[in-house]
Phi, psi and omega in degrees: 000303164331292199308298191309305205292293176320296196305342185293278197325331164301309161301322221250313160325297224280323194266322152323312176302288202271030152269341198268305170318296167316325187291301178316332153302300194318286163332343181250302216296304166310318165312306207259353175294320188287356167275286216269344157298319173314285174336288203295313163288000154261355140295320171306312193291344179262343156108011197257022128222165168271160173085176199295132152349280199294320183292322169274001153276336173259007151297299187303306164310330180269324180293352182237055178077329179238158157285112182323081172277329151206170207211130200222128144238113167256106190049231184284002203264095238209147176203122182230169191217096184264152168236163177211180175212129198214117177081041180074007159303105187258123162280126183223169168196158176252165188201154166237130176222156182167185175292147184273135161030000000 
């Protein structure tokens, strides 16, 4: 009976982890839609590819899964906010991109 319980509490750890593990992949995987959407819409905004800011960041958010909720350009300086989801959990995360300082 001891064994059958240790082996649960081992399984039940064990299922806990990489479910702990997926989110926290999910979460970086939303972290880096939103770096490279910033990045692409402060290109647009600096004029080195074509077309809107704000419209190529939420191509680039939608190629990675996730969705533009918002897109700020101030002058070459772009600030966006993608959301994702991960087990119906919504994950956002923000990003800045421009010249530096």
């Amino acid at each position: 009976m001891l064994a059958i319980a240790l082996v649960a509490a081992v399984v039940v750890l064990g299922l806990a982890g990489v479910s702990l593990g997926a989110a926290l992949s999910a979460r970086q995987h939303v972290i880096g839609a939103a770096g490279l959407a910033a990045l692409a819409a402060a290109d647009a905004a600096s004029g080195a590819v074509g077309g809107a800011p704000c419209e190529l960041a939420s191509a680039v958010a939608r190629g990675n899964g996730t969705r533009l909720a918002q897109c700020r350009a101030d002058g070459l300086v772009v600030a966006v906010r993608v959301s994702g989801s991960f087990a119906g959990i919504p994950i956002t995360a923000g990003a800045r991109a421009g010249p530096p300082r």
